[in-house]
N, C-alpha and C positions, 0 to 999 in steps of 0.2 A: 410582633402583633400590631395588627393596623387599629389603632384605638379609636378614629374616628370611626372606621367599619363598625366596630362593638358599640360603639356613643349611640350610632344609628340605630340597630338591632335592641337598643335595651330603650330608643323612644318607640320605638315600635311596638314592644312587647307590652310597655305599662300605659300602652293604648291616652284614653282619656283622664286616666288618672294620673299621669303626667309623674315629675321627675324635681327634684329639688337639687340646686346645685352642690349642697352637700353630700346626697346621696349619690350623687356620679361621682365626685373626689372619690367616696367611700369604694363604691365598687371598681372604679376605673385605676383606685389604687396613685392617683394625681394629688396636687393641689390646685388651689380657686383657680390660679392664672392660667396654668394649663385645659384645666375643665373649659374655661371662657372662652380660651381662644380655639379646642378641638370646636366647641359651638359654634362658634366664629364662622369658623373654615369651613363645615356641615350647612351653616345657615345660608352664605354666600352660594355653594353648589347648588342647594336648592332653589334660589330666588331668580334663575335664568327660568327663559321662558317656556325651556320645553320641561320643567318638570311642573309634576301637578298634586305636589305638597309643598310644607314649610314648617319651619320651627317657630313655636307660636310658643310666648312665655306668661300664662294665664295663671291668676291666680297661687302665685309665689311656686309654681311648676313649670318645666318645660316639656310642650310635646306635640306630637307632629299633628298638621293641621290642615282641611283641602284650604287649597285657594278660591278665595272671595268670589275671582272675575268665571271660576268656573261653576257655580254653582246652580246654571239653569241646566247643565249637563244634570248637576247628578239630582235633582230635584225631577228630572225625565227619568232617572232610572228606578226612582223611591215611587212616581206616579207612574211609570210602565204597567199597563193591565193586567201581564203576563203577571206581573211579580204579586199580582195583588191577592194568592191565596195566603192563608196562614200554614204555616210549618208547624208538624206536632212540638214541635220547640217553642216555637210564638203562642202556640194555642194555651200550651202549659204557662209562660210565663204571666202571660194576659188572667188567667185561673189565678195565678199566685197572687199578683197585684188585687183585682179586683175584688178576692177575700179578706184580702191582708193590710190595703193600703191606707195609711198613706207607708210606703213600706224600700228598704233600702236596696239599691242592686246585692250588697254581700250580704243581707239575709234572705233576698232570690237565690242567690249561688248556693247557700245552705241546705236549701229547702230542695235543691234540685241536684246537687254535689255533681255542679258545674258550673263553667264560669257562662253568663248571661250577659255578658257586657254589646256583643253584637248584636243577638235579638233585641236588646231593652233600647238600644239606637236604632233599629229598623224600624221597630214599633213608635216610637219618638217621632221619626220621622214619617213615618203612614198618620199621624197624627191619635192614633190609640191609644199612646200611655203620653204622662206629661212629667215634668219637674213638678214638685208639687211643694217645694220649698227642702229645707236642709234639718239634718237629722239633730241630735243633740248629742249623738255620739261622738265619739274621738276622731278628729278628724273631719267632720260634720261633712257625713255625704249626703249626697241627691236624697230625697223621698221621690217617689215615684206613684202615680194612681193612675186610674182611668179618666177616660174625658167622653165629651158628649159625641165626640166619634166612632166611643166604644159601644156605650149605647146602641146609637143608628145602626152599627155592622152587626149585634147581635139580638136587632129590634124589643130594646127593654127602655121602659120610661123611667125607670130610676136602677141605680144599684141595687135595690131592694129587692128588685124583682128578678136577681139569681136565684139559682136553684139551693137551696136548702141541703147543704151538708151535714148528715150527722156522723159524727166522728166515734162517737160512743159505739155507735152498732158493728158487730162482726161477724154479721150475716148467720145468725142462729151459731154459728162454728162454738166452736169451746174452743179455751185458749188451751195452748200450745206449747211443752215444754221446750226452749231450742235449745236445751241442752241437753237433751233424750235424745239418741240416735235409734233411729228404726233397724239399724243393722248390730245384731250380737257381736263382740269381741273373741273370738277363738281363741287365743289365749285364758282371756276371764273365764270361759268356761271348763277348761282342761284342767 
């Protein structure tokens, strides 16, 4: 097994929430000195100049990161015209925050039972949602809200002026048993 390949594939996977080097011992099945130096060896491949990431060690985590000198590039692809409608996925997120915030990526993912970690950076970066400081939960992640960009794209002079959810109402319906099935058991009846 090539375990720098894996080292690669598991900064990949835990995206921005990044990697503690105990927890690559743990899964890579190593210890420190080995962990350090597969990074070693991963950090060096990356820092030649035709690639256009890096291992970046933020915040007692390690995890993959674009490059500084490339960043007019991808700031042209976040400010591309094309790109600038919202996805029912961003539309939803954007709903989620703006009811809820100041409010966490993993109680997005909750609300949505999906992970939101791409949209909540696309959006980040279109300037619509922001950091809005750190949580008090375990682990203390991002809060996240809206900004005055969000406003201007959805022409509202405050937060206030969303539209009014009522949660309570369920549309005249009477509730529902879900555990009545509409279809008879042929058995139960014989």
């Amino acid at each position: 097994m090539n375990k720098k390949g894996v080292l690669e594939g598991i900064l990949f996977v835990v995206g921005d929430e990044g990697i503690t080097l105990d927890k690559i011992c743990t899964i890579l099945e190593v210890d420190k000195e080995e962990a350090k130096s597969l990074l070693k060896e991963l950090k060096s491949s990356y820092d030649t100049e035709e690639r256009g990431i890096r291992i970046s060690y933020l915040g007692d985590a390690f995890k993959l990161t674009t490059k500084q000198e490339h960043k007019e590039y991808y700031q042209k692809l976040v400010e591309n015209n094309s790109n600038n409608l919202l996805s029912p996925a961003a539309l939803e997120v954007l709903a989620i925050v703006a009811y809820n915030q100041p409010i966490t990526r993993i109680e997005i993912d909750e609300m949505r039972g999906i992970s939101s970690i791409y949209v909540l950076r696309r959006l980040v970066a279109k300037g619509l949602l922001k950091e809005a400081g750190k949580s008090t939960m375990p682990g203390r992640p991002n809060l996240y809200a809206t900004t005055s960009d969000f406003l201007d794209y959805f022409g509202l002079a405050s937060i206030q002026d969303l539209p009014k959810i009522d949660l309570e109402s369920n549309d005249g319906e009477e509730d529902k048993d879900l555990f009545t099935s509409i279809y008879k058991d042929e058995k139960a009846e014989n």
